[in-house]
C-alpha positions as CSV (number, residue, x, y, z in Angstrom):
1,X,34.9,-3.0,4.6
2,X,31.4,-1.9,5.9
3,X,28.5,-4.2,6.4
4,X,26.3,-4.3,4.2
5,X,23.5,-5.1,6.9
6,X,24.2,-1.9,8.5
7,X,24.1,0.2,5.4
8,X,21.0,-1.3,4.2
9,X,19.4,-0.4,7.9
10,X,21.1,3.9,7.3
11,X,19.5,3.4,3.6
12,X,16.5,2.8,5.2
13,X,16.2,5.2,7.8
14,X,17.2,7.9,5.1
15,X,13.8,6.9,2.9
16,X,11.3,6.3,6.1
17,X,12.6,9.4,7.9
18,X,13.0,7.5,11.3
19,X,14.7,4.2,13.1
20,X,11.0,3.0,13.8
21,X,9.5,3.3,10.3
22,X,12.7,2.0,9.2
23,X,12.4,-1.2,11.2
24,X,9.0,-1.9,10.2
25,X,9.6,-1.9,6.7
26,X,13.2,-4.4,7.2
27,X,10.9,-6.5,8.8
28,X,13.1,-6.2,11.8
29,X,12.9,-4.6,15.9
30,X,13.6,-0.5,16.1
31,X,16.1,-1.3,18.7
32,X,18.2,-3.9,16.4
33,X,18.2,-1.0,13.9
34,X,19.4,1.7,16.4
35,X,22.2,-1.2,17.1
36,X,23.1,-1.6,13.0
37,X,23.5,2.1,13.0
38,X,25.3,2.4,16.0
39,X,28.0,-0.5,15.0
40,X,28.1,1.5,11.7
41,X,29.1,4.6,13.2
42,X,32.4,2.8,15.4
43,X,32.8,1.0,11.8
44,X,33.1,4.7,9.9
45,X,34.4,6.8,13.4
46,X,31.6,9.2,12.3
47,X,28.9,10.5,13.8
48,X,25.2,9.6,11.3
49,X,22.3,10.1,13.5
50,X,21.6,13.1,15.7
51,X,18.8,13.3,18.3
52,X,16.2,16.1,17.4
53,X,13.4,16.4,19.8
54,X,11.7,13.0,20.0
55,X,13.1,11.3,17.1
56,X,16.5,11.5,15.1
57,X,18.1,13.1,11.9
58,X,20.3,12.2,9.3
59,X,24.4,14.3,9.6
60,X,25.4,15.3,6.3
61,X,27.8,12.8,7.0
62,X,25.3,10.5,6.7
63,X,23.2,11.1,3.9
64,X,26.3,11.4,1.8
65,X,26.9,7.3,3.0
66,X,22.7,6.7,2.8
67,X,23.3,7.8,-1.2
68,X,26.2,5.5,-1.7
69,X,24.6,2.9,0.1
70,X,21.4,3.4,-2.5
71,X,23.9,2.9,-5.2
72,X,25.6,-0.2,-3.4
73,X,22.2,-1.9,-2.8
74,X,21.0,-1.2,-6.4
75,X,24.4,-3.0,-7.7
76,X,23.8,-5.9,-5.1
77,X,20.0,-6.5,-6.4
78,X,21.3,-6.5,-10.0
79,X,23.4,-9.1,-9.2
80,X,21.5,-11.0,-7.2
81,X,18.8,-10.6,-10.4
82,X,21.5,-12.5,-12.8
83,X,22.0,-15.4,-9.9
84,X,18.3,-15.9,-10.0
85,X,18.3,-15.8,-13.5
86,X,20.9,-18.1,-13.9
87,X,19.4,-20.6,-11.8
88,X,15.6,-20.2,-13.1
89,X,13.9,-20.3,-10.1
90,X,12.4,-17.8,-7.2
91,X,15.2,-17.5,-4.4
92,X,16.2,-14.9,-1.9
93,X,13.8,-12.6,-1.1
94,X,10.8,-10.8,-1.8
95,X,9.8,-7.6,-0.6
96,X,6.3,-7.0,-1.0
97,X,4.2,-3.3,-0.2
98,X,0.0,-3.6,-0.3
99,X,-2.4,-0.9,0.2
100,X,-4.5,-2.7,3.2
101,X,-7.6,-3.8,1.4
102,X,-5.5,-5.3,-1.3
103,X,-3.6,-7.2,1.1
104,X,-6.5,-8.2,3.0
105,X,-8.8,-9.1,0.0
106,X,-5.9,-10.5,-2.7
107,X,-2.3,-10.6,-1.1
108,X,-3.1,-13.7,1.4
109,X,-4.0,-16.3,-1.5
110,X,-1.3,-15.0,-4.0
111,X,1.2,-15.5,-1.1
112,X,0.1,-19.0,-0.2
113,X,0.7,-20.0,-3.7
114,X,4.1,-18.3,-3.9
115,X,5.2,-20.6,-0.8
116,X,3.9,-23.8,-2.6
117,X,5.3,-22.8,-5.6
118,X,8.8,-21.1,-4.8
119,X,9.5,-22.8,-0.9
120,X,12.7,-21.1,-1.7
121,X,11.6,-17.4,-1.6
122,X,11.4,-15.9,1.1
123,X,8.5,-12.7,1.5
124,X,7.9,-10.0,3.3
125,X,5.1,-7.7,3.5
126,X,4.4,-4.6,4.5
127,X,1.1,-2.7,4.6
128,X,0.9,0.6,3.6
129,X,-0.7,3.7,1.2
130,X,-0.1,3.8,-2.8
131,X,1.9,7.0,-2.5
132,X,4.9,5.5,-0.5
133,X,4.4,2.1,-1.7
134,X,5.3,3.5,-5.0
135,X,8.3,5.9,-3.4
136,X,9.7,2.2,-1.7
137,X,9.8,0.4,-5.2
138,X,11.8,3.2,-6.8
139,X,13.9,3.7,-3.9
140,X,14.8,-0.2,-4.0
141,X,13.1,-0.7,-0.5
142,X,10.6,-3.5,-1.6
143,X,11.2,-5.5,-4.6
144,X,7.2,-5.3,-5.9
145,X,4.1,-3.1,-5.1
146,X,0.1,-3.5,-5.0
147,X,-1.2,-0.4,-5.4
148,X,-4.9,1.6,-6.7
149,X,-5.8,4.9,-8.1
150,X,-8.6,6.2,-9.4
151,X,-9.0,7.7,-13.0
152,X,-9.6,11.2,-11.5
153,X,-6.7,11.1,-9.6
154,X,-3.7,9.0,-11.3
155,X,-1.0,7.6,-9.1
156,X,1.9,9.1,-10.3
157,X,4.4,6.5,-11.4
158,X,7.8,7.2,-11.7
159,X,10.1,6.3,-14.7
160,X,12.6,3.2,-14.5
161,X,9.2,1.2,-13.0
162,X,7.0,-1.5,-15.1
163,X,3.2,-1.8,-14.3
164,X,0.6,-5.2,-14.9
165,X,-3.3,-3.6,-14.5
166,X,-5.0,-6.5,-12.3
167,X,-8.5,-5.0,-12.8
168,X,-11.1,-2.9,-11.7
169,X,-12.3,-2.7,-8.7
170,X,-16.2,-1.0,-7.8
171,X,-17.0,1.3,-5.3
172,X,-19.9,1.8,-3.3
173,X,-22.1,3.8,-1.1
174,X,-22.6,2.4,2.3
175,X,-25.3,3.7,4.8
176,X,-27.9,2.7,7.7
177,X,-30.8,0.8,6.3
178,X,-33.0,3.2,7.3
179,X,-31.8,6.7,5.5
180,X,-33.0,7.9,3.0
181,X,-30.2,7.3,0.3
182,X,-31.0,3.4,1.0
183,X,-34.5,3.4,-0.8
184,X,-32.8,4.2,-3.8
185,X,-31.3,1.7,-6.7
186,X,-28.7,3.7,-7.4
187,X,-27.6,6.7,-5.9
188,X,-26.6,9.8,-8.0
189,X,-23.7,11.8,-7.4
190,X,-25.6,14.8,-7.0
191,X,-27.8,13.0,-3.8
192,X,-24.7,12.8,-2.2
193,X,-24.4,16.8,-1.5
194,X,-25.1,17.8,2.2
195,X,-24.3,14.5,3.8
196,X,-22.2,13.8,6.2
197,X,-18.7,11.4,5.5
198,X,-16.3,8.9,7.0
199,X,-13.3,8.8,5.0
200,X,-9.4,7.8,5.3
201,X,-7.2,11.1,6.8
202,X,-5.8,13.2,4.1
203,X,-3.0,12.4,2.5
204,X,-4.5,9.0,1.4
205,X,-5.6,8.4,-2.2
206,X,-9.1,7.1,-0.9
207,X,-9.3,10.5,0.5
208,X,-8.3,12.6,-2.3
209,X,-10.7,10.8,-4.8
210,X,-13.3,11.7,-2.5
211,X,-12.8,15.3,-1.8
212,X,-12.0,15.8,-5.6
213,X,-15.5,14.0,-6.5
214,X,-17.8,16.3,-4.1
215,X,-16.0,19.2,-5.4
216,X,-16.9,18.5,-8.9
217,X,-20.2,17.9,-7.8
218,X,-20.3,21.7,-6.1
219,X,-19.2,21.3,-2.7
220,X,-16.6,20.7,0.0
221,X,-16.8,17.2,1.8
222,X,-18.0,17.6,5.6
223,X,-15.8,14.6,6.7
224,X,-16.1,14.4,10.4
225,X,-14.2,11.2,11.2
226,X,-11.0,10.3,9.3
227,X,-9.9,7.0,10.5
228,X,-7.0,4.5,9.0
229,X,-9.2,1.7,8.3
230,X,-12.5,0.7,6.5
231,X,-13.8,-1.2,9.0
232,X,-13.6,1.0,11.4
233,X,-15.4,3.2,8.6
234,X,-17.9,0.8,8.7
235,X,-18.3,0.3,12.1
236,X,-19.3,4.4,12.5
237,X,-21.7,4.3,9.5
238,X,-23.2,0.8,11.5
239,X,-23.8,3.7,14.5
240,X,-25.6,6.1,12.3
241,X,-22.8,8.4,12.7
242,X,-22.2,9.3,8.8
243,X,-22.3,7.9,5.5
244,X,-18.9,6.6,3.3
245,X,-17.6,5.1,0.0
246,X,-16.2,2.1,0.7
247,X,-14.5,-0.5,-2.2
248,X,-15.1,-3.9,-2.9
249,X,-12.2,-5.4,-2.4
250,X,-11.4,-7.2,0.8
251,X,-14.8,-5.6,2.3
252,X,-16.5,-8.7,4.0
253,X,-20.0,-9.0,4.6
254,X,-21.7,-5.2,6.6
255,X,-23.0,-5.8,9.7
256,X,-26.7,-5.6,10.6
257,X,-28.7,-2.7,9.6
258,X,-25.8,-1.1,6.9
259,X,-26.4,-1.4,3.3
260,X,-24.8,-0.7,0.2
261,X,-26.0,1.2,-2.7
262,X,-24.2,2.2,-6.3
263,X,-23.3,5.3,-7.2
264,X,-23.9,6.6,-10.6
265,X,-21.4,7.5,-12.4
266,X,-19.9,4.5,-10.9
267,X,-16.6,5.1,-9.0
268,X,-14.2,2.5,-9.6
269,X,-10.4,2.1,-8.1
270,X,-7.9,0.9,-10.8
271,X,-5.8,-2.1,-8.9
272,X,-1.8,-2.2,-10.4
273,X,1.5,-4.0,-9.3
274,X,4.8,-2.0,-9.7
275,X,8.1,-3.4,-10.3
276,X,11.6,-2.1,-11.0
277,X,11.8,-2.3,-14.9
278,X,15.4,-3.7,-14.0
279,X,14.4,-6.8,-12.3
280,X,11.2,-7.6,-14.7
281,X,13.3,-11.1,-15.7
282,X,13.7,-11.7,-12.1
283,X,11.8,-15.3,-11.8
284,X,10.4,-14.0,-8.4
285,X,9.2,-10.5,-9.9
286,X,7.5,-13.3,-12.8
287,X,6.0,-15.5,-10.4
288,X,4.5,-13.0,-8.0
289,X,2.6,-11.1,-11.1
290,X,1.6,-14.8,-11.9
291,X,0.3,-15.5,-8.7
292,X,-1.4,-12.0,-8.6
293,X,-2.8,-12.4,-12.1
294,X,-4.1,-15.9,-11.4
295,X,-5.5,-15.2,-7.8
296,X,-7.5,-11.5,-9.3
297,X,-10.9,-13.2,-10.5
298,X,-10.9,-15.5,-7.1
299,X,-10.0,-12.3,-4.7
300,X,-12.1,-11.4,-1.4
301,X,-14.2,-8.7,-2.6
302,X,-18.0,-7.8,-1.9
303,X,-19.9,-9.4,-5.3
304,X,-22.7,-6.3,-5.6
305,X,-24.2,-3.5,-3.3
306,X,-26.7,-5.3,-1.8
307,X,-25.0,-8.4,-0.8
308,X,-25.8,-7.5,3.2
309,X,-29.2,-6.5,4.6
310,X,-30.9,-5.1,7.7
């Protein structure tokens, strides 16, 4: 009989596309993955990974068994959904995805409730972008999912998953003191034209809304830095070395000498959770949206544009 450990590590290397971003997302070391994989192929005498240039690839053999281990797993969660029923309380665990301002601004007060509440659940979380967030819930990878879109640019969501809308979450424009943009009260689309932008790579929601926005307003984005993180954001817009939009949530106060101004029509990010519709009776599922939905009015977030000075 094969492990279910080790198909669960194959299952995952199948949807993250490599032993490493598998790891991360188990929660576990690339090299104790490479061994589950490894035992599984003297388990099955077949071959399942093959080395291509600097990482690996699937055999057919493989993703045949990575396909029946997504239907094994699925089987597995259902029934560990009617134990958890049956005994009315959060157990096992909880796999949690967050894009990174959600899990800096809401995720760490939700969670500390969760392990007062439910000392038997056991979470995990792991920190990445809407769009695979959402591919990871319908895969079965993580058991729930923060995620944010923008009403210009809808996250698509695919069917078999349920949704709870947190809120609303405002955007803003954030500059040096000293430009000229910062005189204003608020800052019209239009006066954005010309300027120069920090902004997440491509690929990234954040990034799409933006590009989409100045291209409704006439023109292509001139984003010269594309960095991972808002505060790094920040931290070139601190050094006069471009302006960018940056969202409330889980912002923290700007350093000296950067400002924040609205933008009119206001730009707002839309803030979800995603579950499999399967596991919605699930008393974990119930009491992480709970948590969420309780811990939303409280979260870390910038309260108005001109909460930091020069």
């Amino acid at each position: 009989m094969m492990d279910l450990g080790r198909l669960r590590a194959l299952h995952a290397v199948a949807v993250h596309g490599s032993v490493g971003r598998a790891a991360a997302a188990l929660g576990f070391t690339s090299s104790a993955v490479s061994q589950q994989i490894s035992k599984l192929e003297r388990e099955t005498r077949t071959v399942l990974l093959e080395r291509q240039g600097r990482g690996v690839v699937l055999t057919d053999a493989a993703k045949e068994l990575a396909g029946t281990a997504r239907r094994v797993l699925a089987l597995v969660e259902q029934a560990e959904v009617t134990l958890e029923q049956q005994r009315g309380q959060a157990i096992g665990q909880l796999r949690v995805a967050a894009f990174a301002t959600g899990a800096r601004g809401l995720l760490p007060g939700a969670l500390a409730e969760l392990r007062v509440s439910c000392p038997e659940l056991e979470i995990r979380l792991l920190e990445t972008d809407p769009y695979l967030a959402t591919e990871l819930v319908a895969r079965g990878e993580v058991d729930l999912a923060l995620v944010q879109d923008w009403p210009s640019v809808p996250l698509p969501v695919p069917e078999g998953l349920s949704r709870l809308d947190l809120g609303l979450d405002p955007v803003d424009l954030v500059l040096r003191a000293e430009h000229p943009l910062a005189a204003l009260t608020e800052v019209p689309v239009a006066g954005l034209l010309g300027q120069r932008w920090t902004s997440v790579p491509p690929g990234n929601i954040c990034h799409d809304w933006l590009v989409r926005t100045m291209r409704e307003a006439g023109e292509e984005p001139d984003v010269l830095y594309q960095v991972g993180e808002f505060e790094t954001q920040i931290a070139l817009i601190a050094a006069g070395l471009g302006l960018g939009l940056v969202p409330r949530l889980g912002r923290g106060p700007l350093p000296a000498g950067v400002v924040a101004r609205p933008v009119v029509p206001r730009p707002t990010r839309r803030v979800f959770t995603l579950w499999r519709a399967q596991a919605s009776r699930r008393p974990a599922i119930t009491a992480a949206l709970d948590a969420l939905r309780r811990r939303w009015p409280l979260r870390d977030a910038a309260q108005g544009p001109r909460e930091a000075t020069d």
